[in-house]
C-alpha positions in Angstrom: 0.0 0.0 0.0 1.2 3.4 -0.3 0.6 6.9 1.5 -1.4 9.7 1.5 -0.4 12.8 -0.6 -2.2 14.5 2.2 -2.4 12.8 5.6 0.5 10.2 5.1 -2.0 7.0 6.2 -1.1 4.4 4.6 -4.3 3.0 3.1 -5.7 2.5 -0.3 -5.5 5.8 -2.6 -7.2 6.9 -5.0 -6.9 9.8 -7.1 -8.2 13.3 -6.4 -7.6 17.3 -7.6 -7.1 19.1 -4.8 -7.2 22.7 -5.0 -6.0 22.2 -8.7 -3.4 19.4 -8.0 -3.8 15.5 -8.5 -3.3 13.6 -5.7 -3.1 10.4 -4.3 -5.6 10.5 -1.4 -7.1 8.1 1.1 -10.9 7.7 1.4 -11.2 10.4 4.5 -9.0 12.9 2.4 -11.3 12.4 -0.7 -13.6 15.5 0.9 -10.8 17.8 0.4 -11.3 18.0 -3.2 -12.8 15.8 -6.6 -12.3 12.5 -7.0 -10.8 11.6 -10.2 -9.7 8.1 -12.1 -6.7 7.9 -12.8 -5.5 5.0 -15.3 -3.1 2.5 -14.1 0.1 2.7 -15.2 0.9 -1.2 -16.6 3.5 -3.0 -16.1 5.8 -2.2 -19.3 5.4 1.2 -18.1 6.6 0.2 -14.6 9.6 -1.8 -15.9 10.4 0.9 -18.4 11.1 4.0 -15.6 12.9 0.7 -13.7 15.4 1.0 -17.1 15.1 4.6 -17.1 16.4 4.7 -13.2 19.0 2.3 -14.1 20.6 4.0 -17.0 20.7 7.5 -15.0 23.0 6.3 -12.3 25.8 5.5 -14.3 27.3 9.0 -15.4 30.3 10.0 -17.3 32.7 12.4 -16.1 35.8 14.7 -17.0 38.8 14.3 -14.9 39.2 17.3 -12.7 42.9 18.4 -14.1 41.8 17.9 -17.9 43.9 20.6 -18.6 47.2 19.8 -17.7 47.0 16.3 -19.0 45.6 17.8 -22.8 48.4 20.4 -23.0 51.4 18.2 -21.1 50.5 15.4 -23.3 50.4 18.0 -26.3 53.7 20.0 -25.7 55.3 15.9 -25.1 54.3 14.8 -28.4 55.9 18.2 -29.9 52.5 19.5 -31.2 50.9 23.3 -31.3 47.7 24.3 -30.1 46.8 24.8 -34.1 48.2 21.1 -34.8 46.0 19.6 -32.3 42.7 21.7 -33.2 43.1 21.2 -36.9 43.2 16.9 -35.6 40.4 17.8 -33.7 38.2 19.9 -35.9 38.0 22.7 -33.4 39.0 26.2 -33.6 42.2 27.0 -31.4 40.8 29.4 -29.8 38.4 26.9 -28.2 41.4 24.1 -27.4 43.4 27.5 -25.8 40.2 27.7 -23.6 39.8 23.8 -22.8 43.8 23.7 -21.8 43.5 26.8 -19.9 41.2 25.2 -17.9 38.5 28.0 -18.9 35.9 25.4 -20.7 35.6 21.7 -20.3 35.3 20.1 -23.3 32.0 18.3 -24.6 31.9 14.3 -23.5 32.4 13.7 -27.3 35.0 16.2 -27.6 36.9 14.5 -24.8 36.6 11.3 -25.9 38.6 12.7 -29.6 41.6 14.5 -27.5 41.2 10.6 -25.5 42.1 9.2 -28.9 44.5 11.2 -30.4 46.9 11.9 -27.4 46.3 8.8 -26.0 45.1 9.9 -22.5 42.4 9.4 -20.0 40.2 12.2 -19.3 37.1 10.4 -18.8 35.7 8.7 -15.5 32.5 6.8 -15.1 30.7 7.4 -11.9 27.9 5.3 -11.1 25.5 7.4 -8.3 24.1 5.2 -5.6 20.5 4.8 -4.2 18.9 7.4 -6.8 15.4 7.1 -7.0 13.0 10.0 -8.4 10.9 11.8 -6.1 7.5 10.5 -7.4 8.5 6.9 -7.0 9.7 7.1 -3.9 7.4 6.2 -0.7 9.4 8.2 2.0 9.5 12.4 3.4 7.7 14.7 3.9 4.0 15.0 2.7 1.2 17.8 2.0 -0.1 17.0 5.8 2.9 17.3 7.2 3.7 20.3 6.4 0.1 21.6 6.9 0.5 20.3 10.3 4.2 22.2 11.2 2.5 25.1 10.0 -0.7 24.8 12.8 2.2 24.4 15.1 4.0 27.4 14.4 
């Protein structure tokens, strides 16, 4: 079962516009505004925000000191900013910015200089416990804070 929107109660919801809002309301919150139905959402949906979760924890990300390893790497393999940016297909006034630490290059970008100097400037981080707001079943709800607020 899940909780209230309103109260918190965990009991069966159904769905209800609440001073213009949809919610997920208990029977005895069901007088605080119009009942509504609300389809179910099936279960290909379900499993496809479960892939959706999944894919957004694992994130790619540029090393931190990007721009020393680009322009050491560069100046070690004897090659100009113009050299580089003409292997690259950039402007060098945009690989003077990247080395000067100004502007981190694009993922795709990064994964070029990667290539061609032969360097890692790319880290995957994978982010732990994420779940979205709307699927999650925990915090704070609509009572709650209704309540603090008689309390203040």
């Amino acid at each position: 079962m899940s909780n209230c929107d309103l109260c918190g109660r965990e009991a069966g919801l159904v769905g209800a516009i609440v001073e213009g809002s949809l919610l997920q309301v208990c029977k005895a919150c069901t007088t605080y505004g119009n009942v509504v139905k609300i389809p179910s959402i099936k279960h290909k949906a379900k499993e496809k925000i479960k892939t959706i979760m999944k894919e957004q924890e694992d994130v790619s990300l540029i090393v931190g000191d990007y721009a020393q390893r680009i322009k050491q790497t560069r100046e070690q393999l004897k090659l100009t900013q113009e050299d580089l940016a003409k292997k690259l297909n950039e402007k060098e006034s945009f690989l003077h910015k990247i080395e000067q630490g100004k502007q981190e290059p694009p993922l795709a970008l990064a994964k070029k200089i990667e290539h061609i100097l032969h360097i890692h400037l790319i880290e995957d981080y994978q982010e732990q416990g994420m779940k979205p707001a709307a699927l999650a079943n925990e915090g704070l709800t609509i009572g709650d804070l209704i309540r603090l607020r008689k309390n203040k």
